[in-house]
C-alpha positions in Angstrom: -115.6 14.7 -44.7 -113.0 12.1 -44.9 -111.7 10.8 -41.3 -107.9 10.6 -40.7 -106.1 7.3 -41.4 -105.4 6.4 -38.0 -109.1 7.6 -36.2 -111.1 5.4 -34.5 -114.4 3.6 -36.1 -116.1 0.2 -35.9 -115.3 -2.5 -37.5 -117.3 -5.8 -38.3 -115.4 -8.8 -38.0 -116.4 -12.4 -39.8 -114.8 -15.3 -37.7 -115.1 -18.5 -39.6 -115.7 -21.8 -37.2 -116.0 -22.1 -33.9 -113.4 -24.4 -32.9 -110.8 -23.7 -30.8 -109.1 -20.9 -33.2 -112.4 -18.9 -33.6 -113.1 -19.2 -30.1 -109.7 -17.7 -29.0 -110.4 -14.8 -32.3 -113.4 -14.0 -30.6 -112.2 -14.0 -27.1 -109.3 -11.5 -28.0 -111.7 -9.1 -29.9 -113.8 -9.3 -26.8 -110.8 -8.1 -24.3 -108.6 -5.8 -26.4 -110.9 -3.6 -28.4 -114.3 -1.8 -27.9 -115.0 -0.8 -31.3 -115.6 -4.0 -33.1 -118.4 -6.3 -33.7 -118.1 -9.8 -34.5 -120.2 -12.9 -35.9 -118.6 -16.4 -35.6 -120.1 -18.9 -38.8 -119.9 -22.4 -38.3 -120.5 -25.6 -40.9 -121.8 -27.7 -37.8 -124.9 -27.0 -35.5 -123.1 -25.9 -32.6 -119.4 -24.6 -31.1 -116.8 -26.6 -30.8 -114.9 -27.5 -34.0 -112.9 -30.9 -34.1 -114.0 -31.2 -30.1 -117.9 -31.1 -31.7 -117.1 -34.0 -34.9 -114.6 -36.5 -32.8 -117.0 -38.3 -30.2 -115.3 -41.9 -30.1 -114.2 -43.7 -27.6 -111.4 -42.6 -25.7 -111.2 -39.6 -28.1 -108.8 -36.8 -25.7 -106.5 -34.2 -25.9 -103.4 -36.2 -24.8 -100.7 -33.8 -24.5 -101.2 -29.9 -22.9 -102.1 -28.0 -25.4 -100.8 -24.2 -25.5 -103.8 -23.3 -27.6 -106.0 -23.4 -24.7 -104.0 -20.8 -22.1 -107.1 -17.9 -22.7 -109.3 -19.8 -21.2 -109.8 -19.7 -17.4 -107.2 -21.6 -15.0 -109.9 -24.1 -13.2 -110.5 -24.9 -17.4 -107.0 -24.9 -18.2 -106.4 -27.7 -15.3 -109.0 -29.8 -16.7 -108.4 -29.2 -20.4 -104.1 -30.0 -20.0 -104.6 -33.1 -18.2 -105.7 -35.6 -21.2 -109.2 -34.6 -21.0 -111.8 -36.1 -22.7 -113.2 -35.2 -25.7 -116.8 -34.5 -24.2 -115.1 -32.6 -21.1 -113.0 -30.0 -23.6 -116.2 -29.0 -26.0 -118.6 -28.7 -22.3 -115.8 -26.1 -21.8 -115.9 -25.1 -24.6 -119.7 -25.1 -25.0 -119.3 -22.6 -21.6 -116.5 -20.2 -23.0 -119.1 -19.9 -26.1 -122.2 -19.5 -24.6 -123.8 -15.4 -25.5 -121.2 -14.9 -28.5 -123.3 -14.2 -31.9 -123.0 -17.6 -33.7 -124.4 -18.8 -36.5 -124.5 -22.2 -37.9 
């Protein structure tokens, strides 16, 4: 028997790259809905989009970035203070760590 329109069911959601954006996707479908399931694909080997590929020196986020406001507080301080490059993807590297990723 067909189910209303508006009835509740799963849903599986494809998030592509785990930068930033797909971490904040993930993070939202995490807090706001208990139905869904979710798999986050990524071209590199690990988490952590242009934070991952940019390692030179004095690579950093040099302006606060509004992107980054669902992450904790203590990771907000240290991410809208020109952090490095290696301190924003450990961060990220902790907001990522038990979400199904596949590289």
């Amino acid at each position: 028997m067909a189910q209303p329109l508006h009835a509740n069911r799963s849903l599986r959601v494809v998030i592509v790259g785990g930068g930033a954006s797909g971490l904040l996707m993930a993070y939202k479908l995490q807090r706001n809905f208990d139905d869904i399931t979710f798999q986050i694909y990524e071209k590199n080997s690990d988490i952590g989009g242009t934070w991952l590929e940019n390692r030179y020196p004095g690579c950093a986020c040099d302006n606060p970035a509004h992107t980054y406001v669902w992450v904790s507080f203590e990771t907000l301080n240290v991410l809208s203070n020109s952090a490095d490059c290696l301190v924003i993807r450990s961060e990220f590297l902790t907001i990522g760590d038990g979400l199904p990723f596949q590289a």
